[in-house]
C-alpha positions in Angstrom: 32.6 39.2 31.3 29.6 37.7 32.5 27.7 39.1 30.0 29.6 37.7 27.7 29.6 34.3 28.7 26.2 34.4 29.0 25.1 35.7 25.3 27.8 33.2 23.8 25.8 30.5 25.9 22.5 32.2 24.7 23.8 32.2 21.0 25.3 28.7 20.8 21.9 27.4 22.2 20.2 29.4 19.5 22.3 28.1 16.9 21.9 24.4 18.1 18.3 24.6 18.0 17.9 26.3 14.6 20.5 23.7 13.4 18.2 21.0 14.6 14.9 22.6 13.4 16.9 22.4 9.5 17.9 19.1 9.9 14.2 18.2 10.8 12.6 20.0 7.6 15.2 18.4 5.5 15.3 15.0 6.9 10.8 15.1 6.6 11.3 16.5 3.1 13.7 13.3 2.1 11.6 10.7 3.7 8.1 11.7 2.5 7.4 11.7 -1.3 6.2 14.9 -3.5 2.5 15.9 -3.1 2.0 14.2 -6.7 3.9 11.3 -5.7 1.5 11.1 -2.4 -1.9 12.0 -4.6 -0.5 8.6 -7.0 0.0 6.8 -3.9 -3.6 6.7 -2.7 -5.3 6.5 -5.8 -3.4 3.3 -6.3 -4.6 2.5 -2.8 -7.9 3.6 -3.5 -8.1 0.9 -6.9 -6.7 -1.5 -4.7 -9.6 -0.6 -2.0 -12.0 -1.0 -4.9 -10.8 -4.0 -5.9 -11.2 -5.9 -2.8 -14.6 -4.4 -2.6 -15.6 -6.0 -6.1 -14.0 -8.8 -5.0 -16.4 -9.7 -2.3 -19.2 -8.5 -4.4 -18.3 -11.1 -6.9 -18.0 -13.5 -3.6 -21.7 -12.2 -2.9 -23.4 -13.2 -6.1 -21.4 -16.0 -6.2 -22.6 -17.2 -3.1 -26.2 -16.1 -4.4 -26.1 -17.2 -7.8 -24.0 -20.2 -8.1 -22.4 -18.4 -10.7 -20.0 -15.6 -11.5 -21.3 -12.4 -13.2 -21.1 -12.1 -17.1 -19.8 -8.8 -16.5 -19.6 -6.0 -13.6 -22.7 -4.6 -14.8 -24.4 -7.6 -13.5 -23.7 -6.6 -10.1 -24.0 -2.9 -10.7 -27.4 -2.5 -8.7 -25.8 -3.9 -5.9 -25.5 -1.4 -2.5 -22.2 0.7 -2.6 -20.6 -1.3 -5.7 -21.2 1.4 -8.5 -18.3 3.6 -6.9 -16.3 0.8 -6.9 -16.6 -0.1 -10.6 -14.6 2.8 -12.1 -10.9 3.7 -11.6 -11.1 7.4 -9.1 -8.7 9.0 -11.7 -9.3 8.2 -15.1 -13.5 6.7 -14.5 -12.9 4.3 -17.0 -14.6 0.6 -15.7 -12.3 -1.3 -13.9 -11.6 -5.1 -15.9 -13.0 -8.0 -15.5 -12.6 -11.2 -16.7 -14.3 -14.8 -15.9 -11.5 -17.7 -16.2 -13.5 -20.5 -15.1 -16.4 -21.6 -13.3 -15.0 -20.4 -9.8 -11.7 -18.1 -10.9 -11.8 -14.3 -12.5 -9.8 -11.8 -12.9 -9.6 -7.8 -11.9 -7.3 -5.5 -13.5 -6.3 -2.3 -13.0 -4.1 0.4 -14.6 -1.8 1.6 -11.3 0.9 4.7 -11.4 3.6 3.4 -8.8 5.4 0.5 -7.4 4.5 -1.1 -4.6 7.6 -2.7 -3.9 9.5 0.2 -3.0 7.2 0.9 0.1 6.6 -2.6 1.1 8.5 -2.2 4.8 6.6 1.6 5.1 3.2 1.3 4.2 1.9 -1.6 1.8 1.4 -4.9 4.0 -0.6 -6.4 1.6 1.7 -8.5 -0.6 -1.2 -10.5 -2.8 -2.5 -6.8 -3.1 1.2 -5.3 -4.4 1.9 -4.3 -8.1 4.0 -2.4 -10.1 3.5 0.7 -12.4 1.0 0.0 -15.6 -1.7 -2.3 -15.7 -1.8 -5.4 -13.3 -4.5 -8.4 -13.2 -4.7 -10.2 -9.7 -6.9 -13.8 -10.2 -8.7 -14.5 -7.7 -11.4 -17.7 -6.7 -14.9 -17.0 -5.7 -15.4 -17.9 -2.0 -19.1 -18.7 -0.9 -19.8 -15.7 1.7 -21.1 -17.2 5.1 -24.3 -15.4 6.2 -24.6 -14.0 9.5 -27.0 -16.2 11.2 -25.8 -19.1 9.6 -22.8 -18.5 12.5 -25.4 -19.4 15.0 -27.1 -22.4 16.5 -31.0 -22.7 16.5 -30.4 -21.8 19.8 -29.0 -18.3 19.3 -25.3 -19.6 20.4 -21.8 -19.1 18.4 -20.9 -22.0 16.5 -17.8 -19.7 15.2 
């Protein structure tokens, strides 16, 4: 009878362990989203990484220029900005549109809605959008240099 006690333990563990293995697969398969879902979800995050990256270009010639650019060809031959002027999926130019002396906008076409991740992944509320196209206006901000953060004497004013 031993035996048998034994192999039922044996087999219950077994069948507690498989049962929690399933329950595993099937609870990771609920929570994440499809691999196209997932490829959407970082190219949106992607445009919005470009778009902050434009953003502080624009905040660059602003400081520079005193001026925003006609167009985002103007600040084309800036380093690392000509990846960041098209969309990764389609490589059409990303919008751009001058409001005022100081204000513009940048637009995007976006596949998903941020809204539904807000508590899991997307922290960035200014940066949060629905499906279809979104503009986010934004003011030019004069970008501090450097060594303007430091005292003739070499010190940290900042």
């Amino acid at each position: 009878m031993r035996k048998t006690s034994r192999g039922t333990i044996n087999a219950r563990v077994i069948i507690v362990v498989a049962a929690v293995v399933v329950a595993a697969v099937i609870g990771g398969i609920i929570l994440l989203d499809s691999p196209a879902q997932e490829r959407l979800r970082r190219l949106d995050e992607r445009r919005v990484a470009d778009l902050r990256e434009l953003a502080y270009a624009l905040d660059l010639f602003w400081t520079r220029e005193g001026r925003l650019p006609a167009s985002l060809e103007e600040i084309s031959n800036e380093p690392g900005v000509v990846e960041q002027l098209f969309d990764p999926e389609t490589g059409r130019p990303y919008d751009y549109r001058v409001l005022s002396d100081n204000t513009y906008e940048l637009c995007a076409q976006f596949s998903h809605d941020t809204a539904e991740e807000q508590e899991r992944f997307y922290r960035d509320y200014y940066w949060s959008h629905g499906p279809g196209r979104k503009c986010f206006q934004l003011e030019a901000q004069a970008v501090k240099r450097p060594l303007e953060d430091r005292s003739p004497d070499g010190a940290d004013n900042g």
